[in-house]
KEMIPA-932773 format. One line per 2 residues: their letters; for each residue x, y, z of N, C-alpha, C, CB. Coordinates in nm, 2 decimals, decimal comma. Each point is the difference from the previous one (the first is absolute). Glycine has a CB too. Layout:
N
a = X Y Z X Y Z X Y Z X Y Z  ...;
***
This chain:
159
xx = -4,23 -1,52 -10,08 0,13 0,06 0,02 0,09 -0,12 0,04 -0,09 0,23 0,06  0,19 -0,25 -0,08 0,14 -0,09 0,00 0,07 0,07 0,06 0,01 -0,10 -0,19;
xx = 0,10 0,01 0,28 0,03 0,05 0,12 0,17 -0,02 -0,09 -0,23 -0,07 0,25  0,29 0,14 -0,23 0,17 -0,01 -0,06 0,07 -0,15 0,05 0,05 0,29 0,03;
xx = 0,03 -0,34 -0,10 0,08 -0,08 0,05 0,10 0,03 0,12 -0,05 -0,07 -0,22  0,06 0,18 0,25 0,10 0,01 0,10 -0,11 -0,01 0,13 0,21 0,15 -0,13;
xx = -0,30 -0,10 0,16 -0,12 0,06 0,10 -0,05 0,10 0,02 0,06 -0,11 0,09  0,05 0,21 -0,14 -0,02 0,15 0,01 -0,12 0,04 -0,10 0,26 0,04 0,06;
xx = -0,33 0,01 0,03 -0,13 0,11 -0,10 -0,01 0,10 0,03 -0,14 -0,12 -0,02  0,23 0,30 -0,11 -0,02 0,07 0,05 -0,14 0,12 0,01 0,24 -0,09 -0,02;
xx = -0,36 -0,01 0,02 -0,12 0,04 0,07 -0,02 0,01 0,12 -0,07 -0,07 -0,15  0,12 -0,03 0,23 -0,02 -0,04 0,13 0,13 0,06 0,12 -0,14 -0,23 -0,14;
xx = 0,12 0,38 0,17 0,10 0,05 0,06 0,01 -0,10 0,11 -0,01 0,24 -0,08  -0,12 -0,25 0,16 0,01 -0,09 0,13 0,10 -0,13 0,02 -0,26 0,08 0,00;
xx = 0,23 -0,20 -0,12 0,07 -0,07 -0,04 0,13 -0,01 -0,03 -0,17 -0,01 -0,02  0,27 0,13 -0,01 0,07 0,02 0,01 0,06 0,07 0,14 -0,08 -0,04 -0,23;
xx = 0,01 0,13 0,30 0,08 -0,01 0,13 -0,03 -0,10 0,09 0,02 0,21 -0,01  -0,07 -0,33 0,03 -0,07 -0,11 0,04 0,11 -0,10 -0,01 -0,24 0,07 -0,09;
xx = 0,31 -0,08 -0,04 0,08 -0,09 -0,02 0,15 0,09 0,04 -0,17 -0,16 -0,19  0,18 0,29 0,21 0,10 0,03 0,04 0,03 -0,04 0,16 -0,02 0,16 -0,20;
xx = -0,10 -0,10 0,23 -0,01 -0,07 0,16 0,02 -0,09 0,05 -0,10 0,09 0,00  0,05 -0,19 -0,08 0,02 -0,17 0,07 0,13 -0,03 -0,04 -0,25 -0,10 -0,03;
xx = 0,36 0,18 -0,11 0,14 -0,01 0,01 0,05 0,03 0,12 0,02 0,05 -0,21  -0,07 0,05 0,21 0,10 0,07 0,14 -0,04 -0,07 0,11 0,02 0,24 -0,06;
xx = -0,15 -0,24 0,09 0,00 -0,10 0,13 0,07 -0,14 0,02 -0,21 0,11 0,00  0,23 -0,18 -0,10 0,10 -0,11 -0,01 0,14 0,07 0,05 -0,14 -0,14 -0,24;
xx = 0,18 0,19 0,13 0,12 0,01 0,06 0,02 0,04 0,15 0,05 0,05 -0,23  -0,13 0,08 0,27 0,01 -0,01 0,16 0,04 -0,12 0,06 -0,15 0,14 0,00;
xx = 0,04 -0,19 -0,05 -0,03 -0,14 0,09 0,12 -0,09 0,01 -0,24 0,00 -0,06  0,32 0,00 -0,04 0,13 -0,06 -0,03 0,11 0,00 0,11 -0,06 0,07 -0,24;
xx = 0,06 0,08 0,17 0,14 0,09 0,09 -0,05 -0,02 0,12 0,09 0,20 -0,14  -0,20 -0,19 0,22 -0,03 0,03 0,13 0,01 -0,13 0,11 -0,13 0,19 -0,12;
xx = 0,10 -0,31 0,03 0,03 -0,15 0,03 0,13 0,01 0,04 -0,14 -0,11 -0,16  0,24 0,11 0,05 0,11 -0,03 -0,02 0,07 0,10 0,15 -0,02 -0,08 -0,32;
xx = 0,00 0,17 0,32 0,01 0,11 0,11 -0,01 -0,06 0,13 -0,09 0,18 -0,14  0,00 -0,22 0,15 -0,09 -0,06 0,12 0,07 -0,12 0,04 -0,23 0,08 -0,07;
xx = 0,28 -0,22 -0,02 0,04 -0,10 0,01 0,17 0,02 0,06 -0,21 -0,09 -0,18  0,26 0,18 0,19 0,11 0,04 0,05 0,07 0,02 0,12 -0,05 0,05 -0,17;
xx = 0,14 -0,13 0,20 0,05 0,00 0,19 0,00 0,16 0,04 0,21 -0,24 0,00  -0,18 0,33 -0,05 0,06 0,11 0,00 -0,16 0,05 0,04 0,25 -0,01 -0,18;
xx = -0,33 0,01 0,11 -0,19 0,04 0,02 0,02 -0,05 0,12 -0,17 -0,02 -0,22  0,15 -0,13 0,24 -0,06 0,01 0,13 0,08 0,03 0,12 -0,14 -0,13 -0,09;
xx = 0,26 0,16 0,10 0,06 0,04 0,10 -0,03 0,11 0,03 0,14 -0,11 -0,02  -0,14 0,20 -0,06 -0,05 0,17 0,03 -0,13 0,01 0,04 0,13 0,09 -0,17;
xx = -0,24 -0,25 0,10 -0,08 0,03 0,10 -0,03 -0,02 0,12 -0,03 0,01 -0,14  0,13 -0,13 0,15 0,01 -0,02 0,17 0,08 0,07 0,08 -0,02 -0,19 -0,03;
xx = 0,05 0,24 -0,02 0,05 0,14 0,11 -0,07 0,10 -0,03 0,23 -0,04 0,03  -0,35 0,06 -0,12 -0,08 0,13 0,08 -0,10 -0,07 0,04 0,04 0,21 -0,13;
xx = -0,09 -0,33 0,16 -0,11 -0,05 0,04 0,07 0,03 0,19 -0,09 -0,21 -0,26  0,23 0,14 0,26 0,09 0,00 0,14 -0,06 0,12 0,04 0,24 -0,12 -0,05;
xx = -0,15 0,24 -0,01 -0,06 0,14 0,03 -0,12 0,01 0,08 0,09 0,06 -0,19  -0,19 -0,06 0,11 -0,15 -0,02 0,02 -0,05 -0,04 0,14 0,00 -0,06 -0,22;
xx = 0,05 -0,07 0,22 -0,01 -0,03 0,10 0,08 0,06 0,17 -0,06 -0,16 -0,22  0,18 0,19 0,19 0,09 0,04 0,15 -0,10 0,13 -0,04 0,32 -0,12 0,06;
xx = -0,41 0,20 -0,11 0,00 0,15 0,01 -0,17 -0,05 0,06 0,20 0,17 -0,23  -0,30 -0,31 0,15 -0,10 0,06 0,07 -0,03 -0,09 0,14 -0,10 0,09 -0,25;
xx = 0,22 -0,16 0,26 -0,01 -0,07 0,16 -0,04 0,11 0,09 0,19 -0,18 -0,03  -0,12 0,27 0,08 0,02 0,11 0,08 -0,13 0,12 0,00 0,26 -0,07 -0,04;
xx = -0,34 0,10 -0,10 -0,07 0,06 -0,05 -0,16 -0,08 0,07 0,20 0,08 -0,22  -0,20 -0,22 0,20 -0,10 -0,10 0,04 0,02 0,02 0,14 -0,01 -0,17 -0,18;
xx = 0,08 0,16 0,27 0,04 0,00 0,15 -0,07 0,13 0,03 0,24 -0,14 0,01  -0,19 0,25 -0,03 -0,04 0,17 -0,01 -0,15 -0,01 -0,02 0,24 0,11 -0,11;
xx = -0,31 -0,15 0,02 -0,14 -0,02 0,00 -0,09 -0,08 0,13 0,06 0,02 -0,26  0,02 -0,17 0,28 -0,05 -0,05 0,06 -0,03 0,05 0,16 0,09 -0,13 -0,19;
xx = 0,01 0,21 0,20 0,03 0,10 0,12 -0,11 0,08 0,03 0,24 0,02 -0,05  -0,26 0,07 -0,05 -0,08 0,11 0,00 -0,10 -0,06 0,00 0,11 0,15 -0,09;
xx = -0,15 -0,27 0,02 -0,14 -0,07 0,01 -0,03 0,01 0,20 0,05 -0,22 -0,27  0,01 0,11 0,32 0,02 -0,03 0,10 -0,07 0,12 0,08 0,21 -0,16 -0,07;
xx = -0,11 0,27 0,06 -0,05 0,09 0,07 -0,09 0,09 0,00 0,15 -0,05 0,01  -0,20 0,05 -0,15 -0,07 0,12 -0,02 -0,17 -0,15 0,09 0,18 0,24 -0,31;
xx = -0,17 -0,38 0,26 -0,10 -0,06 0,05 -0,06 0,03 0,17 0,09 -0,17 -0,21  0,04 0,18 0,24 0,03 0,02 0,15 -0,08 0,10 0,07 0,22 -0,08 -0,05;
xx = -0,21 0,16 -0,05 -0,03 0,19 0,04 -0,16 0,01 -0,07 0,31 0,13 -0,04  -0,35 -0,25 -0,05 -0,11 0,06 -0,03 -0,07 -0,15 0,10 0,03 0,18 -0,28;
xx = 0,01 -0,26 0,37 -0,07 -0,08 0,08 -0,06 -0,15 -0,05 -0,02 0,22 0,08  0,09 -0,24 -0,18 -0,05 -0,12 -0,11 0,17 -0,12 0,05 -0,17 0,21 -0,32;
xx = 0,10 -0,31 0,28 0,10 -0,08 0,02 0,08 -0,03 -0,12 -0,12 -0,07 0,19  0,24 0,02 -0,12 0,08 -0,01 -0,15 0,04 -0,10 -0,08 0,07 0,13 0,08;
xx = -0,02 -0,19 -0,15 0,03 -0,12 -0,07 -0,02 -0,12 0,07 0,14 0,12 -0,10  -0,02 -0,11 0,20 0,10 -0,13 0,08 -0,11 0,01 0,12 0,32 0,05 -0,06;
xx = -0,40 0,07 0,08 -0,09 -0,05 0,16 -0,13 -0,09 -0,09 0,03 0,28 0,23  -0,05 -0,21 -0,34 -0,12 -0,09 -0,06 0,03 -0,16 -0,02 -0,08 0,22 -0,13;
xx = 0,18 -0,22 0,10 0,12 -0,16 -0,04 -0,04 -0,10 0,15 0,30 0,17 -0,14  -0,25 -0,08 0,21 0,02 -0,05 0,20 -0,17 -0,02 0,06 0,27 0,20 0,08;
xx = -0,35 -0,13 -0,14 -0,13 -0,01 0,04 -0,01 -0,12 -0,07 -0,08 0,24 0,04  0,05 -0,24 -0,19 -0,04 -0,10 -0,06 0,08 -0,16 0,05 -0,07 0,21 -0,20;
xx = 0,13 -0,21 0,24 0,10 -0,10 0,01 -0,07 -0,06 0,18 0,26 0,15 -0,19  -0,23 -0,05 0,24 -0,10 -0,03 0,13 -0,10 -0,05 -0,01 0,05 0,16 0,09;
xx = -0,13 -0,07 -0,17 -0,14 -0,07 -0,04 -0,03 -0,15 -0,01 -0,01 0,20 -0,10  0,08 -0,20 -0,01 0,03 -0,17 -0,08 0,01 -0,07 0,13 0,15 0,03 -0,25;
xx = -0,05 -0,02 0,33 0,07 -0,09 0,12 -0,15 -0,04 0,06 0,27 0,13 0,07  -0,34 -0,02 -0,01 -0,13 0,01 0,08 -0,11 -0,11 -0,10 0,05 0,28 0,11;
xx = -0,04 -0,24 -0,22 -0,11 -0,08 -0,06 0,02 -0,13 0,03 -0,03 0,15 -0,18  0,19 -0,22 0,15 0,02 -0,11 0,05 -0,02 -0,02 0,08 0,09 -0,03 -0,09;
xx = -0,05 0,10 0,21 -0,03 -0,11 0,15 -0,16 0,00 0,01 0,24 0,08 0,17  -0,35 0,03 -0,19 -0,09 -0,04 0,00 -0,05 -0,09 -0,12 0,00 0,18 0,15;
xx = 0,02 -0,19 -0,22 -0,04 -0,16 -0,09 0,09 -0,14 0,08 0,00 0,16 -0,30  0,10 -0,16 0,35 0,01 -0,11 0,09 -0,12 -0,02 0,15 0,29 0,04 -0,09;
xx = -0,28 0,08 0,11 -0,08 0,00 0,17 -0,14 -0,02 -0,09 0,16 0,21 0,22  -0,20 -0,19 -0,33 -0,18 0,00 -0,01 0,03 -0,19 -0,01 -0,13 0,30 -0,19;
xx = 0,20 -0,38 0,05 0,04 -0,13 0,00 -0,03 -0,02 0,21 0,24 0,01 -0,29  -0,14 0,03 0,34 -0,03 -0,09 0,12 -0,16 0,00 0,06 0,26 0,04 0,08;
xx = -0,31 0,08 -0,11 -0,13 0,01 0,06 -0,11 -0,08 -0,06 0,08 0,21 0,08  -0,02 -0,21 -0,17 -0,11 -0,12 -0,09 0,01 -0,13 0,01 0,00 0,13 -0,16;
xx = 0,17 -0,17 0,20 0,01 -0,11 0,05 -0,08 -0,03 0,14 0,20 0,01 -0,13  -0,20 0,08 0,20 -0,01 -0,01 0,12 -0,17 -0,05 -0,01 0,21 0,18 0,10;
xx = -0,30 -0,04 -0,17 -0,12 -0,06 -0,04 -0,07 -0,11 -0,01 0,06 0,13 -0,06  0,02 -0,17 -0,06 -0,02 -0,16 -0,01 0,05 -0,08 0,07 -0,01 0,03 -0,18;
xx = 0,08 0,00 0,31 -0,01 -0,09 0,11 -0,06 0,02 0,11 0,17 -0,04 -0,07  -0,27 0,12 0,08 -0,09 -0,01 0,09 -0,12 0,01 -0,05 0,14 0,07 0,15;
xx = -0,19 -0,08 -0,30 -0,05 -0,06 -0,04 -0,06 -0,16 0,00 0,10 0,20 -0,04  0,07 -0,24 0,01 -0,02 -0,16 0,00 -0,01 -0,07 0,15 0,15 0,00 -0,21;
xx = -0,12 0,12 0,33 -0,01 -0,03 0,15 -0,12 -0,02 0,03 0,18 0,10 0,07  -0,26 0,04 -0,11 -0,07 0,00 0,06 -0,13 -0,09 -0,08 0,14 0,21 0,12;
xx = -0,15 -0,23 -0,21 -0,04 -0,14 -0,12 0,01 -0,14 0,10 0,15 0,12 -0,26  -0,06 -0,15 0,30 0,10 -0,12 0,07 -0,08 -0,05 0,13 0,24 0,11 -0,08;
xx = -0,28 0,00 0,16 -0,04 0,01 0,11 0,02 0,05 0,10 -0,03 -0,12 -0,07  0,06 0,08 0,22 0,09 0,08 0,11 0,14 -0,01 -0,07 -0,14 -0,07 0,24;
xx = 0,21 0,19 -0,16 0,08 -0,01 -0,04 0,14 -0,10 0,12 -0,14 0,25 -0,16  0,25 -0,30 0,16 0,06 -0,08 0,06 0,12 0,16 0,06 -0,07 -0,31 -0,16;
xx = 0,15 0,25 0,24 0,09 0,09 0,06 0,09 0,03 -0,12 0,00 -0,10 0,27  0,08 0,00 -0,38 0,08 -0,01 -0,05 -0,04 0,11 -0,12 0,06 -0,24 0,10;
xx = -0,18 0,23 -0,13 -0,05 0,10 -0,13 0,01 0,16 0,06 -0,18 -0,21 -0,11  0,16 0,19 0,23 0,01 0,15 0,11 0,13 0,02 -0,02 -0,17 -0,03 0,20;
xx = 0,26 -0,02 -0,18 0,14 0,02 0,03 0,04 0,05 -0,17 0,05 -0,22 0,25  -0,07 0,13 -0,34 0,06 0,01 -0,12 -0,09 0,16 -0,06 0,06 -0,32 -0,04;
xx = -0,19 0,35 0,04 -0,03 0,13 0,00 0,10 0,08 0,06 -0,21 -0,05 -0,01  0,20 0,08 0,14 0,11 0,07 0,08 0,15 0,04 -0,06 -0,12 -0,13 0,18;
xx = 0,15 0,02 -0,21 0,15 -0,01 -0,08 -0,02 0,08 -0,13 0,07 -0,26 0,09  -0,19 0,26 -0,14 0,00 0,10 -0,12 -0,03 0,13 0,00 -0,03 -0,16 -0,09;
xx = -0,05 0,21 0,21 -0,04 0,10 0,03 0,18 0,05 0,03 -0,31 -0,06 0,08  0,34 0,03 0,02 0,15 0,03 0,04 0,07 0,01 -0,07 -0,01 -0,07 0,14;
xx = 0,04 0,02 -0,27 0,07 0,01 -0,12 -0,08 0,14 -0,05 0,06 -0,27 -0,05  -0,15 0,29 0,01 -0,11 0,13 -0,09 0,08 0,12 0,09 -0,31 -0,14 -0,06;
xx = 0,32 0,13 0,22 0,00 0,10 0,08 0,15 0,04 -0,04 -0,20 -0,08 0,20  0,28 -0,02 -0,16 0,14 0,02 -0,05 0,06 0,09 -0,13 -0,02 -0,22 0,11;
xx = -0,08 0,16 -0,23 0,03 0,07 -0,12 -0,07 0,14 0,00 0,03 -0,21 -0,13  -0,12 0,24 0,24 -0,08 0,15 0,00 0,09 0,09 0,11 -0,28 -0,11 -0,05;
xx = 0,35 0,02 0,08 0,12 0,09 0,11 0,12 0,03 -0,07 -0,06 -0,13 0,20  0,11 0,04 -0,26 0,11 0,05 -0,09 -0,04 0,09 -0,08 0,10 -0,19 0,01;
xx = -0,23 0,19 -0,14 -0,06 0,10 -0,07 0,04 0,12 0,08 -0,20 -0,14 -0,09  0,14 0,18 0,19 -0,06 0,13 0,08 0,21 0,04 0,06 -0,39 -0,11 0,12;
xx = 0,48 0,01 -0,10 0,12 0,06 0,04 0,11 0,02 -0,14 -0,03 -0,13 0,27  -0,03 0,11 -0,41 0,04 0,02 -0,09 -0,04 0,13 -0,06 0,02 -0,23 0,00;
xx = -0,11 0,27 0,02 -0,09 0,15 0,00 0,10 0,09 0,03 -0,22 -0,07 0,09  0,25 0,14 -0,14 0,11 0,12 0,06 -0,11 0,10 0,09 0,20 0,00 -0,24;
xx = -0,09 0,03 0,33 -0,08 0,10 0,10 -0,10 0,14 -0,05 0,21 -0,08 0,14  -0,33 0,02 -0,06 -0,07 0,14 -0,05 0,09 0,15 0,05 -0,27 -0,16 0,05;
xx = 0,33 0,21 -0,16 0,08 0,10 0,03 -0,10 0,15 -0,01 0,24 -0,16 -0,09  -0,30 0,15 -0,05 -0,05 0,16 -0,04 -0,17 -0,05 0,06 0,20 0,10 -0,29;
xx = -0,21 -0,20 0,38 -0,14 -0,07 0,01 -0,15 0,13 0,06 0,19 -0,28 0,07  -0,25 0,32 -0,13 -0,07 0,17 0,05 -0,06 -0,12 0,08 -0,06 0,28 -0,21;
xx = -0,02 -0,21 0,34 -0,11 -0,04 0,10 -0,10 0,05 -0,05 0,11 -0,01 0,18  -0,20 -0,12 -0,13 -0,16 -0,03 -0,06 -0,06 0,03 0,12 0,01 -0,19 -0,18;
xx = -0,16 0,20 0,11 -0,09 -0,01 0,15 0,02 -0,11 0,09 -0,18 0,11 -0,11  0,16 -0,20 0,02 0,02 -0,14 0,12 0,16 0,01 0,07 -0,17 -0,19 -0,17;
xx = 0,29 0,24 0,15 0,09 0,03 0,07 -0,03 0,09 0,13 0,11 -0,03 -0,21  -0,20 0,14 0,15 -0,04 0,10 0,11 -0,05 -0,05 0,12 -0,04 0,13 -0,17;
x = -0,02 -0,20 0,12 -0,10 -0,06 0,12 0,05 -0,10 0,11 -0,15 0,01 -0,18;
***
């Protein structure tokens, strides 16, 4: 079978709405460009995007609220305390990764002291000076602590 010089075969209904479709989808595609590429398009859509936005600011806030509270009321913590915890946390991790560093320093200096032999006054003194430094940063730690406020009593309190 020989296919017509134009393309049309009217055997093939499919082929025929096939090629009507991919007409029409072109042209859409045309007009809808040309539509789209126009100052006038996108202003209208920046002002319902604007919209959008001043309506779901207030809508987001209203959720965030009810989050808040309803977490409150079922005893779970909420966003910003998990934020403040984790953030604490981190801080703590650091000073104890500085304070372990000194203790390892320290290690390896009484290590190498006690390696060395007796020890002299000066090596006494310069320990001392670091111990008093360690104590210093475990004092400030412990007055950076916020007060045990909601703190329940233990047995060893009891006692």
């Amino acid at each position: 079978m020989t296919q017509p010089p134009n393309g049309f075969d009217p055997n093939d209904p499919i082929g025929t709405w096939r090629a009507w479709r991919d007409a029409s989808l072109d042209a859409w595609a045309k007009s809808l460009t040309a539509m789209v590429n126009t100052e006038t398009f996108s202003q209208a859509i920046g002002a319902q995007l604007d919209a959008l936005l001043a309506v779901s600011g207030p809508v987001q806030q209203a959720v965030q609220q009810y989050m808040e509270r309803y977490l409150a009321q079922a005893q779970m913590p909420s966003r910003n305390e998990v934020i403040s915890l984790a953030s604490r946390l981190t801080n703590i991790e650091f000073r104890l990764d500085d304070m372990q560093a000194q203790l390892d320093e320290l290690t390896d200096m009484v290590r190498a002291l006690a390696a060395a032999g007796p020890m002299t006054p000066t090596d006494v003194s310069m320990i001392g000076e670091k111990l008093t430094a360690i104590e210093e940063q475990l004092t400030a730690i412990a007055a950076a602590r916020p007060a045990a406020r909601n703190r329940k009593t233990t047995t060893e309190d009891k006692e």
